[in-house]
C-alpha angles and dihedrals in degrees: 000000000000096000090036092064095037093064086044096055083045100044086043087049101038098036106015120044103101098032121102107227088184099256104156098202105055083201097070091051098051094044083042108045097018119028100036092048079056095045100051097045080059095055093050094056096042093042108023123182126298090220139048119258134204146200082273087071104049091056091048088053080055090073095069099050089039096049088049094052087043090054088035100063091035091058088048107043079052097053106010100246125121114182087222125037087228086066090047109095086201086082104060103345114266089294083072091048096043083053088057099047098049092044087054094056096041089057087044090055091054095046094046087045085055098048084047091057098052086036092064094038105048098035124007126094110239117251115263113259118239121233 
């Protein structure tokens, strides 16, 4: 959850700060896409994991996000609306897109790689050695 929000807050910031996505309330937005990234950032380095996590879970966090994006440019490409301009390939034909969305999880994965990180400092027990 953590690395997800946390590319939210950065997509929303980055990409997305002066489009209009066509949420009515701009208070949703900000609590959704700005506060709780915040919040829950918070909660990670004040309560970090239990167990020890590894560069495996990162890439299974990836099949969220990549099954999204899958469904995401099927229904458009059916009916001709993408929730972001950076997913439309209107705007710059599907190499554009495919830019984007490399560029996004490679971003995840550093950002997963770095929750990880704290994740593993700050909380985990350490593997037992073989010996």
């Amino acid at each position: 959850m953590t690395g997800y929000l946390t590319v939210v807050f950065f997509v929303v910031i980055l990409l997305l700060e002066d489009v209009d996505v066509g949420l009515r309330l701009g208070w949703v937005d900000f609590v959704l896409h700005k506060l709780f990234p915040v919040v829950v950032v918070l909660d990670w380095l004040l309560d970090p994991p239990t167990t020890r996590l590894t560069a495996r879970d990162a890439v299974a966090w990836l099949a969220y996000p990549l099954a999204w994006t899958g469904l995401t440019l099927a229904r458009g490409a059916i009916d001709g609306w993408y929730p972001y301009p950076f997913l439309d390939p209107a705007n710059g034909g599907y190499g554009t897109v495919a830019v984007m969305v490399v560029a996004i999880t490679g971003a995840f994965l550093a950002i997963a790689a770095f929750w990880i990180w704290v994740g593993n400092v700050r909380g985990g027990p350490r593997p037992e050695l073989a010996t």
